[in-house]
Backbone bond lengths (Angstrom), bond angles and torsions (degrees), N, CA, C in turn:
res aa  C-N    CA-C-N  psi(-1)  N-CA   C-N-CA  omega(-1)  CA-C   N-CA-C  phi
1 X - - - 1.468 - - 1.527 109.52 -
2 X 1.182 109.06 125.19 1.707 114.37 152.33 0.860 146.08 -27.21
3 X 2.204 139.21 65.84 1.133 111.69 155.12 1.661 140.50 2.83
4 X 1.076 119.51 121.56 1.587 125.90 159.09 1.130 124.34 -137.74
5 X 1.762 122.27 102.82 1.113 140.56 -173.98 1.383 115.04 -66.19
6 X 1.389 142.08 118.05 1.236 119.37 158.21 1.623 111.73 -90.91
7 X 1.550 119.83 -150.82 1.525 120.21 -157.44 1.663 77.12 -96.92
8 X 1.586 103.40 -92.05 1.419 112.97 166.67 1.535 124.81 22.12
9 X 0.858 108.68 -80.75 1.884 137.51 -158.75 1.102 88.67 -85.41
10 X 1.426 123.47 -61.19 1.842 129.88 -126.70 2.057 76.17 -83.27
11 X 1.324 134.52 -51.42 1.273 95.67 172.73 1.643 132.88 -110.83
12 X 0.898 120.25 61.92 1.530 156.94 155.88 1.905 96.76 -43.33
13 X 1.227 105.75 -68.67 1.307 124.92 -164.57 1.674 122.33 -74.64
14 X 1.260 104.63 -16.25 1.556 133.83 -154.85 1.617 97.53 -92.98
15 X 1.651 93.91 138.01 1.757 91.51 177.83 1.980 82.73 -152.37
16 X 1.460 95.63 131.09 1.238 95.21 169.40 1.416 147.34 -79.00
17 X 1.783 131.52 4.81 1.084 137.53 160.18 2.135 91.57 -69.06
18 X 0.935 116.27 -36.74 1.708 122.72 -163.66 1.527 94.32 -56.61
19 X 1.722 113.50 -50.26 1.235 121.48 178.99 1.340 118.93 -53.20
20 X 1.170 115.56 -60.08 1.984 122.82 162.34 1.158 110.78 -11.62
21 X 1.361 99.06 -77.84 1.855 129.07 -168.13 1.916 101.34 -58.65
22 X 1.246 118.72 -38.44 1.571 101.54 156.87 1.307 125.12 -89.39
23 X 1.093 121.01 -7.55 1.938 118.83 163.52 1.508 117.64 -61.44
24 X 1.429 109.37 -36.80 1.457 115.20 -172.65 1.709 85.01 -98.79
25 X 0.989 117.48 -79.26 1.953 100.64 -156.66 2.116 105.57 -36.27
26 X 1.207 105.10 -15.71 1.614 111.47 -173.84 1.756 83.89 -73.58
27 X 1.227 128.02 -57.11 1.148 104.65 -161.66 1.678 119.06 -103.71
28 X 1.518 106.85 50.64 1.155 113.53 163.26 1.462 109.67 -122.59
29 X 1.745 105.58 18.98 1.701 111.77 169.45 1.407 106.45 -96.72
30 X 1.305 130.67 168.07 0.887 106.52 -168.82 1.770 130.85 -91.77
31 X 1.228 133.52 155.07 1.909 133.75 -150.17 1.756 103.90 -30.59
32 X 1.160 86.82 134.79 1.272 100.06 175.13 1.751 112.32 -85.94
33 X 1.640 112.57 126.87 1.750 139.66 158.14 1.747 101.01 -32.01
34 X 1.127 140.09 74.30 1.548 124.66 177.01 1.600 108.82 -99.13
35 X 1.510 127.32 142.83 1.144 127.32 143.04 1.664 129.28 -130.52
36 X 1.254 133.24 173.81 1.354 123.04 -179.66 1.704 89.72 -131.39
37 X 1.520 111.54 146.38 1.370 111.75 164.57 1.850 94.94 -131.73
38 X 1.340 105.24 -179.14 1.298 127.89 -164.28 1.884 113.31 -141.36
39 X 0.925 115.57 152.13 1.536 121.14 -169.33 1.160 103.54 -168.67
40 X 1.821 121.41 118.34 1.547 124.70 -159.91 1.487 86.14 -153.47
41 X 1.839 79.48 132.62 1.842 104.59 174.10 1.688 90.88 -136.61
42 X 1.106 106.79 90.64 1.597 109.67 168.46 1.473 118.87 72.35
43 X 1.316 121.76 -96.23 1.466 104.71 169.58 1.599 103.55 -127.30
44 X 1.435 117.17 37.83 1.014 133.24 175.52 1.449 142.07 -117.32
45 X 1.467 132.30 105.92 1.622 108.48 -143.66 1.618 92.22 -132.72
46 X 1.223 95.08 154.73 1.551 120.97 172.14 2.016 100.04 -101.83
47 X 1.638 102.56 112.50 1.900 95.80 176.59 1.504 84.89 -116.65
48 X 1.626 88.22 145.21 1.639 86.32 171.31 1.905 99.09 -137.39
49 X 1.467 120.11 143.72 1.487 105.76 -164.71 1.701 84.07 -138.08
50 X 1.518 112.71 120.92 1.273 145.82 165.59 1.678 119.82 -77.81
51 X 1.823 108.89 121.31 1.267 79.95 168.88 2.146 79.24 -156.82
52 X 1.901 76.21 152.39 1.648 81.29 179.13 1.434 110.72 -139.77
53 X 1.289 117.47 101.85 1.431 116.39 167.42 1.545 121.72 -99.45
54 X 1.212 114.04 137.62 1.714 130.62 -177.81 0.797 85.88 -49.07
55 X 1.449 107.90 153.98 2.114 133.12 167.59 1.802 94.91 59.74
56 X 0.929 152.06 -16.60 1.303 143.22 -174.16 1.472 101.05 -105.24
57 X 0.932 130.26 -62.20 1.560 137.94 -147.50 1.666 139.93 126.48
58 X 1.234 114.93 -166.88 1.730 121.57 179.24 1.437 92.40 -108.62
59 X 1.346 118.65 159.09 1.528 130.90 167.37 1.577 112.02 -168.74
60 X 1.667 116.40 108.47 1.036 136.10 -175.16 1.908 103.89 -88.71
61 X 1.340 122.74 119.56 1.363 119.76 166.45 1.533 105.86 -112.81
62 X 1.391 102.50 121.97 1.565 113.50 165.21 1.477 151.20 -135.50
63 X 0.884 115.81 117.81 1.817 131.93 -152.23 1.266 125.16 -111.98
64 X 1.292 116.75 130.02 1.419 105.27 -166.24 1.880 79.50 -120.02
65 X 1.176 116.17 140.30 1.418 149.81 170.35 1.535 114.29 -107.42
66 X 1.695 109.44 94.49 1.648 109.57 -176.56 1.398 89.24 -99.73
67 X 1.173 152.75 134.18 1.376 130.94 163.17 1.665 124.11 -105.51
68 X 1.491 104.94 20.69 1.493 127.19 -179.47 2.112 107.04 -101.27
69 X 1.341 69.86 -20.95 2.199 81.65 -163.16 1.755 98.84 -61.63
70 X 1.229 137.28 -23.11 1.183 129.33 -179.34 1.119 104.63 -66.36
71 X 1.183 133.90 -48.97 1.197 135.64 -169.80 1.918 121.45 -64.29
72 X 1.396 107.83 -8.43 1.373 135.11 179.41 1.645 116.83 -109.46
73 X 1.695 98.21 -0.98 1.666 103.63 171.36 1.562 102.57 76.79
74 X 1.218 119.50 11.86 1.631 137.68 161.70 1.103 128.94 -92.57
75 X 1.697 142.23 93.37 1.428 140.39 -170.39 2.094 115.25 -48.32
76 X 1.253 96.99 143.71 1.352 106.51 -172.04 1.488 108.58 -47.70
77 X 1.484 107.70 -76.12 1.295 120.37 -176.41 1.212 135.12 -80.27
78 X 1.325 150.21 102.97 1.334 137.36 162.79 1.830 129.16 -105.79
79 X 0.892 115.75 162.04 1.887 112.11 -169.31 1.251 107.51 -171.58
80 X 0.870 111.78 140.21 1.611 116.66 135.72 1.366 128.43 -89.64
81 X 1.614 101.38 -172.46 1.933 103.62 175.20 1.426 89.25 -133.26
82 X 1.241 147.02 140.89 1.305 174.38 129.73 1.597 107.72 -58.12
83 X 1.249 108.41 91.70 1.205 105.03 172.97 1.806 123.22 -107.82
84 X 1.135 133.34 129.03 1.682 140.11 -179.32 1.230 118.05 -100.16
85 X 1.350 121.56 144.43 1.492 120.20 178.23 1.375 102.77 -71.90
86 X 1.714 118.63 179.06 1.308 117.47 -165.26 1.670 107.27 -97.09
87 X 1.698 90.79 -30.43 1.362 106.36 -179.65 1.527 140.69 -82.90
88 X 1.232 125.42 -10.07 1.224 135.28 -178.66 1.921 93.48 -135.30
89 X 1.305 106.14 -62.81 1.840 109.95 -169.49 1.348 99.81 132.89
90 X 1.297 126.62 31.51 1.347 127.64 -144.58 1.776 92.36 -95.21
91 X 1.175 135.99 160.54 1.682 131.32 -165.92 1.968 75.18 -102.24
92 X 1.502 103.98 133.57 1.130 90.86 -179.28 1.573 90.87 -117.53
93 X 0.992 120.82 -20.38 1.960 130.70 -163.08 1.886 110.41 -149.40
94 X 1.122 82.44 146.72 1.327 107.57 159.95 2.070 116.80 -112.34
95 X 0.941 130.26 114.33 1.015 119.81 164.39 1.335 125.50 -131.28
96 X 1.807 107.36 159.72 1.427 111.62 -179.79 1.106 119.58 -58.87
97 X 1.761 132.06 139.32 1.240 126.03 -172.99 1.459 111.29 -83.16
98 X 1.038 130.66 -32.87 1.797 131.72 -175.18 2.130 91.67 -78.26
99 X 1.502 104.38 -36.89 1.699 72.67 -177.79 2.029 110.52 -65.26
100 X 1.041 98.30 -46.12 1.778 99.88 179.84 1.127 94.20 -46.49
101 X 1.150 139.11 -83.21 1.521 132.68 -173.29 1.736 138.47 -26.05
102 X 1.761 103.44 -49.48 1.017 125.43 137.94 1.871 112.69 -24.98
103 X 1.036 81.82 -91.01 1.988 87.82 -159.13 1.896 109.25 -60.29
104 X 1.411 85.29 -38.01 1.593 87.60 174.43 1.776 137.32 -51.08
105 X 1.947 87.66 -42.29 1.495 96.43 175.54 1.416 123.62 -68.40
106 X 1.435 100.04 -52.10 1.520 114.98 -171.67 1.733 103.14 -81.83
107 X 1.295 123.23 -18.96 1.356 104.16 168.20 1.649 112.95 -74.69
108 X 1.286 114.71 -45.35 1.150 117.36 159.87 1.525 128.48 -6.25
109 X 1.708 114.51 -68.86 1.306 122.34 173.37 1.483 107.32 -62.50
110 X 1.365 98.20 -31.33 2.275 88.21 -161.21 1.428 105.36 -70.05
111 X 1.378 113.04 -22.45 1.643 107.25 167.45 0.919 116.79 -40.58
112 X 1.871 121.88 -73.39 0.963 118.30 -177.98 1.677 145.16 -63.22
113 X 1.682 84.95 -11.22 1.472 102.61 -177.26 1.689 104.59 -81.65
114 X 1.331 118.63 -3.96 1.842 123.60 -159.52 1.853 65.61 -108.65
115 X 0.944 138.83 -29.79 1.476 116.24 -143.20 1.725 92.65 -100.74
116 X 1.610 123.36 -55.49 1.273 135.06 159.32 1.450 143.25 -58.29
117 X 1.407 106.26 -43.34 1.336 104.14 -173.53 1.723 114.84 -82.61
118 X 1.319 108.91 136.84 1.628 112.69 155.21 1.613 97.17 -2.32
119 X 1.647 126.63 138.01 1.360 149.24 136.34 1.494 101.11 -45.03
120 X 1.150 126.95 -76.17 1.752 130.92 -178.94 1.440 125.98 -84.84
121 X 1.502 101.93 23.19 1.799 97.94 152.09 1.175 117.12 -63.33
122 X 1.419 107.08 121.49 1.427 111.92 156.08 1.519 120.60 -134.73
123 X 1.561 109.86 70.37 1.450 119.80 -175.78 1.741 96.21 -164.21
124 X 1.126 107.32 88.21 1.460 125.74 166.35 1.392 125.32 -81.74
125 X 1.399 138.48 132.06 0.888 112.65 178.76 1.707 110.03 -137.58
126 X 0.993 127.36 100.18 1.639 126.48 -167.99 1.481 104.62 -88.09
127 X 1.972 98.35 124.67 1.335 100.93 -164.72 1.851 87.79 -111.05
128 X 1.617 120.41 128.33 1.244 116.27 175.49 1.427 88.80 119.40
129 X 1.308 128.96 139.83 1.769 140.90 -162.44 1.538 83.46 -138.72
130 X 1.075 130.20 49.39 2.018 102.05 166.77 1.575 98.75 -126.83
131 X 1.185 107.65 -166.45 1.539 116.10 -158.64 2.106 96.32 -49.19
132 X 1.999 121.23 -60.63 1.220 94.10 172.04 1.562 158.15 -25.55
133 X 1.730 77.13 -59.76 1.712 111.62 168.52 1.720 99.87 -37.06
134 X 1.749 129.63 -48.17 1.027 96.72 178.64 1.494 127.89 -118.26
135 X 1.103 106.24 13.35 1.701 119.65 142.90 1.481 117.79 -36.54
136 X 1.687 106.27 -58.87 1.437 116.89 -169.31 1.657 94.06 -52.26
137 X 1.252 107.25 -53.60 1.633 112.00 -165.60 1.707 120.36 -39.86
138 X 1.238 88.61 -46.33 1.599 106.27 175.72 1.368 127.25 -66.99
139 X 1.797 107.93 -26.39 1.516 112.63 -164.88 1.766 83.09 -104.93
140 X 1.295 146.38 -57.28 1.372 152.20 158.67 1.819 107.44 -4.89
141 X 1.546 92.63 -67.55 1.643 116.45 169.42 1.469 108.25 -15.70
142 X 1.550 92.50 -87.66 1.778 117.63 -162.64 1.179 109.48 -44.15
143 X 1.767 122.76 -33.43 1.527 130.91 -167.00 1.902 115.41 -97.04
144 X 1.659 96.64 -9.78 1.459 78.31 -177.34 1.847 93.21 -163.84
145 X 1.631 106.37 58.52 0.836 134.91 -165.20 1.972 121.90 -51.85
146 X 1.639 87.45 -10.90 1.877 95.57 -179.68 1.806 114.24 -96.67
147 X 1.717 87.57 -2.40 1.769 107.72 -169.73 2.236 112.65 -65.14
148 X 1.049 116.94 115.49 1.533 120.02 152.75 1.263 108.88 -54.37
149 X 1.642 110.40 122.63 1.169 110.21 161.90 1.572 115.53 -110.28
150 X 1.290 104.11 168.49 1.864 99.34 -177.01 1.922 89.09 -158.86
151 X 1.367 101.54 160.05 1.510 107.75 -164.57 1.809 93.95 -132.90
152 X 1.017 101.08 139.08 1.512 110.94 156.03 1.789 124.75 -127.78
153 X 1.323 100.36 123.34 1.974 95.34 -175.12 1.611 106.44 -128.37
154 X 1.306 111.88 146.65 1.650 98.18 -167.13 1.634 109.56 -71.11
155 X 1.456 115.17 -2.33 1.309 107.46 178.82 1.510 90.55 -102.48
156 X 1.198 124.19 125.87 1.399 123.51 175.01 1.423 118.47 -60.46
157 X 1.720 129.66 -43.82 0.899 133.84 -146.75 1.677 95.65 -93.74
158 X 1.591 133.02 -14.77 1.079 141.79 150.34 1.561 118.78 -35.35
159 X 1.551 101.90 -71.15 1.387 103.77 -177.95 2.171 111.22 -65.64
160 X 1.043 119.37 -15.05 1.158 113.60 -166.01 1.755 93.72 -81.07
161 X 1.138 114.08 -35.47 1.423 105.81 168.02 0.948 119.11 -47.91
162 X 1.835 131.18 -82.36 1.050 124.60 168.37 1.475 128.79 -24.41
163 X 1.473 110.63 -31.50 1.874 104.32 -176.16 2.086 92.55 -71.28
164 X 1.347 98.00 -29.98 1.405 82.32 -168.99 1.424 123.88 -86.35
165 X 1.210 97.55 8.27 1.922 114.06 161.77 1.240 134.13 -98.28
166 X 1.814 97.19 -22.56 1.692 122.10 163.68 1.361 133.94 -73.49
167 X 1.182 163.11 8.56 1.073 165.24 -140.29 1.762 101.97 -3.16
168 X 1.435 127.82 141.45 1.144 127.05 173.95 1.621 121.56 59.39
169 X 1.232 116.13 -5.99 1.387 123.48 167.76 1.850 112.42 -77.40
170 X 1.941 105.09 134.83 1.179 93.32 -161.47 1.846 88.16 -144.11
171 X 1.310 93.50 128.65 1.525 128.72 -144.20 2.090 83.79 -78.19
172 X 1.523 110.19 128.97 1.684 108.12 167.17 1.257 101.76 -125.70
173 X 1.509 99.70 154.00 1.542 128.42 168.37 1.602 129.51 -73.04
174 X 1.058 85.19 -38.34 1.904 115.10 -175.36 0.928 126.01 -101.49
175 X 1.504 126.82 59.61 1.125 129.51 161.33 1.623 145.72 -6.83
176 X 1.169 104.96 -37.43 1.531 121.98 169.73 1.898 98.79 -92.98
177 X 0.765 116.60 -64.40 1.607 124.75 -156.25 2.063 80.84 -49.58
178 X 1.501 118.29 -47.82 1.200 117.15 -166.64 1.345 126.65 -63.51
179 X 2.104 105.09 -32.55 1.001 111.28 162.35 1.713 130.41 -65.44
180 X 0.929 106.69 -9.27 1.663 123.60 -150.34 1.614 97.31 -91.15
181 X 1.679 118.57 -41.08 1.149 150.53 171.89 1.555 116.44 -56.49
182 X 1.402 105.30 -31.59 1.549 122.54 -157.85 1.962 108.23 -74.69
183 X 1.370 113.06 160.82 1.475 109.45 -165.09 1.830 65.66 -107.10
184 X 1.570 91.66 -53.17 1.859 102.26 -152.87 1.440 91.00 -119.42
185 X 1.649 108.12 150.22 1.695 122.15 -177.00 1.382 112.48 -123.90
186 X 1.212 133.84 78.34 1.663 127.64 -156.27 2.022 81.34 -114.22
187 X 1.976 86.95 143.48 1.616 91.79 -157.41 1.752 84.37 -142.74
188 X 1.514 95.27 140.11 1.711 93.43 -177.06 1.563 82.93 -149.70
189 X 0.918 115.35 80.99 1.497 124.90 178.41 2.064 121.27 -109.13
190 X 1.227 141.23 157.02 1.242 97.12 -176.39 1.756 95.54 -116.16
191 X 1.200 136.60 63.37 1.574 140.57 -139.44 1.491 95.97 -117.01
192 X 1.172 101.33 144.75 1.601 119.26 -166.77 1.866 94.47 -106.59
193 X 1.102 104.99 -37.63 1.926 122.19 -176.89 1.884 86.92 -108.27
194 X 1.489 77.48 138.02 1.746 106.96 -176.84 1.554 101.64 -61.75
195 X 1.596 111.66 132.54 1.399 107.58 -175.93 1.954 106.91 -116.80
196 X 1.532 96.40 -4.10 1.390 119.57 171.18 1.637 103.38 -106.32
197 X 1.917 101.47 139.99 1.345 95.49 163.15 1.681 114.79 -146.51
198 X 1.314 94.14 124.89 1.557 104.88 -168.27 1.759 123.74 -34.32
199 X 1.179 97.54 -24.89 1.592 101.05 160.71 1.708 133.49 -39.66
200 X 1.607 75.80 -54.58 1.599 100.18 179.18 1.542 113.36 -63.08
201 X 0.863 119.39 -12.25 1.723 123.73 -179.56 0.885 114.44 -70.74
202 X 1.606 127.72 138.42 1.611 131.03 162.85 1.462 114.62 -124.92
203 X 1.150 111.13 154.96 1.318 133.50 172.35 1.280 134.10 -2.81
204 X 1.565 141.49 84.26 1.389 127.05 -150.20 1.248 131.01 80.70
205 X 1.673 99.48 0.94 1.684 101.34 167.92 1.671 119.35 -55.71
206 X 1.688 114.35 158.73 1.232 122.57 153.70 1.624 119.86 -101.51
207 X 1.278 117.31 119.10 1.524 89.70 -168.17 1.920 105.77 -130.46
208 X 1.625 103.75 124.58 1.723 106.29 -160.49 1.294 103.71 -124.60
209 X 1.445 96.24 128.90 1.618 107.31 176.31 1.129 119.71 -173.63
210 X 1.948 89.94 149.94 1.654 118.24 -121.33 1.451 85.23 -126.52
211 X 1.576 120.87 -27.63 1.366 108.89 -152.49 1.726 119.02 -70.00
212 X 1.362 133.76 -47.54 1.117 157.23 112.29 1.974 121.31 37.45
213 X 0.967 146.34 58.61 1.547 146.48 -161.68 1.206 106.03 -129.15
214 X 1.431 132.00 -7.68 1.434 103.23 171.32 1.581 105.26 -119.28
215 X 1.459 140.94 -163.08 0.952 158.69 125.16 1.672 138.26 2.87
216 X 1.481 87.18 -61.45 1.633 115.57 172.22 1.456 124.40 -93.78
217 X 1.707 93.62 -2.17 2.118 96.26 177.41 1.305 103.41 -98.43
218 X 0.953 92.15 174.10 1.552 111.23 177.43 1.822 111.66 164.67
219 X 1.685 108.53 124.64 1.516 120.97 174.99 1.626 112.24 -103.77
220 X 0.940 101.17 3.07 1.884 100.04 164.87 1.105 117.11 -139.26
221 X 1.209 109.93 149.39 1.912 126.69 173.49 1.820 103.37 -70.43
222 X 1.503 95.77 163.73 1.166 111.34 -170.45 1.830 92.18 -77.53
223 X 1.164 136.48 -8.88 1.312 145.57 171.48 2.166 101.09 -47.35
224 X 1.330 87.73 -67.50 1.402 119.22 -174.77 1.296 115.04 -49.51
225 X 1.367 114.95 -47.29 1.867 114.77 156.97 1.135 94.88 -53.54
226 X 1.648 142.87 -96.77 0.985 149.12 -103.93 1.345 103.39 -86.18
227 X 1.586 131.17 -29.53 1.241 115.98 147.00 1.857 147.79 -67.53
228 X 1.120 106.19 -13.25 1.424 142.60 -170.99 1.873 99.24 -99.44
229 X 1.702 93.11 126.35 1.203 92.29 150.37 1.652 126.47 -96.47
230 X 1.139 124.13 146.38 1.988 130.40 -132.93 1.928 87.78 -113.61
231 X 0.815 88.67 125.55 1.880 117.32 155.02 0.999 118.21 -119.39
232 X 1.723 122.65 161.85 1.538 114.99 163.67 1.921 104.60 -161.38
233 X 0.876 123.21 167.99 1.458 108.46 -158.83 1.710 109.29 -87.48
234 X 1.452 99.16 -29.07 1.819 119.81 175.29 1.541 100.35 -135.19
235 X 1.111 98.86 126.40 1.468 116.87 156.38 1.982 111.05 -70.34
236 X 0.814 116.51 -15.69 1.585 124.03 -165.91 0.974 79.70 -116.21
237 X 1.712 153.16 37.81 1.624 124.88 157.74 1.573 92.65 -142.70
238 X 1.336 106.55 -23.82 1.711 106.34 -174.31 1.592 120.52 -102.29
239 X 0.987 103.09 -28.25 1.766 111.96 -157.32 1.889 88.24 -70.21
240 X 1.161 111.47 -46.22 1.687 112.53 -137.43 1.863 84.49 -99.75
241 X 1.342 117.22 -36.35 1.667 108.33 -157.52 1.264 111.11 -122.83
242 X 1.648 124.06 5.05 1.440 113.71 175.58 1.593 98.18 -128.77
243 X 1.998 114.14 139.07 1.024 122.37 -152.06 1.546 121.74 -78.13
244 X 1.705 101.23 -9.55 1.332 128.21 -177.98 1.848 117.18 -58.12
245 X 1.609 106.19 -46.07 1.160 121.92 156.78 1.771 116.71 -94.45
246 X 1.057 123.23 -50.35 1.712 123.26 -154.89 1.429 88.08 -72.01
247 X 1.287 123.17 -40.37 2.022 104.83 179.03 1.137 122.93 -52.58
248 X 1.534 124.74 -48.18 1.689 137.23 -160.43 1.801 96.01 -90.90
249 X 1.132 112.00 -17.58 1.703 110.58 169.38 1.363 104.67 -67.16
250 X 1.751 111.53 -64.95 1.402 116.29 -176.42 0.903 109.61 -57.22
251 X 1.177 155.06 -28.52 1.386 154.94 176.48 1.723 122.16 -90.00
252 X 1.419 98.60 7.97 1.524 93.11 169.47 1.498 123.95 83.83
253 X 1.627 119.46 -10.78 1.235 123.31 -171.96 1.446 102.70 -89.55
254 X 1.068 137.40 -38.83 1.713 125.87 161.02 1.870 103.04 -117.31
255 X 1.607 95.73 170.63 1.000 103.32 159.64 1.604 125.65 -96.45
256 X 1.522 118.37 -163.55 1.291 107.35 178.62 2.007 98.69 -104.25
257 X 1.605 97.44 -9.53 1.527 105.02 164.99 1.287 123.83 -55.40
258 X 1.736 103.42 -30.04 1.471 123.40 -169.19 2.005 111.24 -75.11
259 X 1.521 86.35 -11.27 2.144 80.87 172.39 1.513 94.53 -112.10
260 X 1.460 92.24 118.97 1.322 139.11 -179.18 1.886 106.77 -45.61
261 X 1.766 114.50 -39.85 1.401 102.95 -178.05 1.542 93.76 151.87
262 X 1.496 100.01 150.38 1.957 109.15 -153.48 2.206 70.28 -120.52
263 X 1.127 85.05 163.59 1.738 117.40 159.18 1.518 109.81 -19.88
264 X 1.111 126.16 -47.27 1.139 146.51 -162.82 1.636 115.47 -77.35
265 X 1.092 117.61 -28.24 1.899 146.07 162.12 1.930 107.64 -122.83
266 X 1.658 91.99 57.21 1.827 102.46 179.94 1.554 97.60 -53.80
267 X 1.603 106.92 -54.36 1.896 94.23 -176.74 1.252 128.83 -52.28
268 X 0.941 131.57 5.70 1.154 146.68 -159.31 1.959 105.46 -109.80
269 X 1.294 107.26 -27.74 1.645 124.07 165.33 0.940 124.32 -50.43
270 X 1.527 129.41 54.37 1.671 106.83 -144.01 1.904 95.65 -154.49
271 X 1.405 116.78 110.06 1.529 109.27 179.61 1.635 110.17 -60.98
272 X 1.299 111.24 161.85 1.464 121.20 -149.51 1.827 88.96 -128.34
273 X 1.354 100.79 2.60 1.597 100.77 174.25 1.707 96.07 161.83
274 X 1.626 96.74 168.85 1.631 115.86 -175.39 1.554 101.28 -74.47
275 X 1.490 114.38 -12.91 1.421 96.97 -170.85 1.211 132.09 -90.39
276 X 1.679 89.86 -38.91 1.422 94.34 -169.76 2.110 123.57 -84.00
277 X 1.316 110.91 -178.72 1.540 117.78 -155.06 1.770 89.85 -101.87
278 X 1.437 98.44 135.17 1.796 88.94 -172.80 2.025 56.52 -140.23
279 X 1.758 82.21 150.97 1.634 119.11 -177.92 1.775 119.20 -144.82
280 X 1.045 103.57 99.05 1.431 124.78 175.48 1.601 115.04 -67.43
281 X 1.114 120.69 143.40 1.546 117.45 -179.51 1.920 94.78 -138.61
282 X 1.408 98.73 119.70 1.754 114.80 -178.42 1.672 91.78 -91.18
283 X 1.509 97.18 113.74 1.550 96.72 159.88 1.094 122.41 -123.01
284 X 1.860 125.37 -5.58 1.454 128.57 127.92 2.296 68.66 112.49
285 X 1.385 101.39 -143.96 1.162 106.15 -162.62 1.462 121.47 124.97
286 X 1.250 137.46 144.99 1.757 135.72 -146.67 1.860 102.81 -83.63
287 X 1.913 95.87 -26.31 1.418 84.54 177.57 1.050 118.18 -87.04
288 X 1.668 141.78 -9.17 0.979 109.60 174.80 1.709 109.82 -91.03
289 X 1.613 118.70 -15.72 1.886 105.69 149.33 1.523 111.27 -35.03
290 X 1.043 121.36 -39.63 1.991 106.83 -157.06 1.891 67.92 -89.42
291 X 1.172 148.71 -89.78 1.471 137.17 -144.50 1.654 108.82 -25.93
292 X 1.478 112.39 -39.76 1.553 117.02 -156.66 1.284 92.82 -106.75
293 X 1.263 130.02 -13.85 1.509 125.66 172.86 1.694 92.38 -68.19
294 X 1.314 117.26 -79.10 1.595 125.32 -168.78 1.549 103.78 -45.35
295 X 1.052 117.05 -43.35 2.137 118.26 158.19 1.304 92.54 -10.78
296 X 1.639 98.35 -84.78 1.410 130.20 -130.80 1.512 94.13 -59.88
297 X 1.595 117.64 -49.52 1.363 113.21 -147.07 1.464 94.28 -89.02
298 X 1.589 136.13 -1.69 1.152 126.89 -162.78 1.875 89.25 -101.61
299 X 1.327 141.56 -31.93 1.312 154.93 154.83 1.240 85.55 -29.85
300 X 1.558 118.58 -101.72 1.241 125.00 -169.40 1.487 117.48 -26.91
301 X 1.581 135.81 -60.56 1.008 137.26 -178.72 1.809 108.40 -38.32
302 X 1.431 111.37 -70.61 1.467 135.85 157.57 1.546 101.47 -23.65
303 X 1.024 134.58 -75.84 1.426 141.64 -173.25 1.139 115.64 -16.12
């Protein structure tokens, strides 16, 4: 019989250092089979993102994107995750697509942030107030639990919500003055023009960002590479299709020598001193859905 995850329930069970600890043991199996396909009826698309790693399994994610349905009191996105055993192909789950997404994205960064950032940061600063923005808060939380957080969103009255759903979250104006302040910089913004600028950085920063997925985005200046040493979680999801890295490559301002090492060379995650600025780029990817799918459904099983 079929697992069926809902959002609700399905994370009940879920703790995000647990999530970490299966992102990295996922990628000491060996590379994961990924593909993405596409399906377009006007301004309406069916994405579906494939990924199959040995000893883990198959995991189908699929989303249909109406972007008219809000306007009909109907949410944009809906999906599931299709998940298969490793061993036969057997349908072992059904799961909710916003919970995988959920735990997937923002656990995503805290890896690297448990692996990079200062032990005794405690000055967070989440730039972007929408549903991520407070994911990050929660998964940030669990790992560095003595940390102030404070939010900045270019719509002000955005982030003041969120402070008023956050306990201890404290809403800034000043973007620079906030960055400047910051231990750690986690950014879920959706900006095509850099809303980070490497100037603004000091000494021993952590700096994470998620916001960024196509071509034409990008939340940091070419400043911001060039001071920062560069991580990213896949080399096969960032280098070639998100604009944050693939612009300043094509253009000669870094190399692709210049990112330091994806998921795949985890030892390699490792600050080289208190001072310097190490910068992570979340470009998410189908295998780590099937990693946090098999999470999810092995919690649940446990439950």
């Amino acid at each position: 019989m079929t697992t069926i995850i809902p959002f609700d329930k399905g994370q009940e069970n879920l703790d995000w250092r647990g999530l970490t600890e299966a992102i990295e043991a996922g990628h000491r199996l060996p590379k994961a089979e990924i593909s993405d396909s596409f399906l377009y009826r006007g301004k309406d698309t069916l994405l579906q993102r494939q990924a199959w790693i040995d000893g883990l399994g198959i995991a189908v994610k699929s989303a249909t994107v109406f972007p008219e349905n809000p306007a009909q009191g109907v949410p944009m996105i809906h999906g599931a995750v299709t998940l298969f055993d490793d061993a036969h192909g057997i349908l072992s789950a059904l799961i909710d697509f916003h919970l995988v997404t959920k735990w997937k994205t923002a656990g995503d960064s805290l890896l690297a942030a448990r692996k990079l950032a200062r032990p005794d940061s405690r000055n967070i600063l989440i730039v972007g107030a929408g549903t991520v923005g407070r994911n990050l808060h929660a998964a940030y939380a669990s790992a560095f639990p003595d940390a102030q957080f404070s939010v900045w969103n270019r719509t002000r009255a955005n982030a003041d919500k969120m402070a008023a759903e956050i306990a201890g979250l404290t809403v800034v104006d000043d973007l620079e003055a906030a960055v400047g302040q910051a231990d750690i910089v986690t950014s879920a913004t959706m900006s095509t023009e850099p809303t980070l600028r490497g100037e603004w950085f000091q000494p021993g920063q952590h700096i994470d960002l998620i916001g960024a997925y196509r071509p034409d985005m990008r939340e940091v200046d070419d400043a911001a590479l060039l001071r920062s040493r560069i991580f990213v979680d896949s080399f096969d999801t960032t280098i070639g299709h998100i604009g944050e890295l693939k612009t300043p490559i094509e253009e000669g301002v870094i190399s692709v020598a210049d990112v330091v090492a994806d998921y795949y060379n985890i030892e390699a995650f490792q600050r080289r001193s208190d001072d310097e600025i190490t910068l992570f780029k979340n470009g998410g990817g189908a295998h780590l859905d099937l990693i946090t799918s098999r999470f999810i459904l092995d919690r649940w099983q446990e439950g």
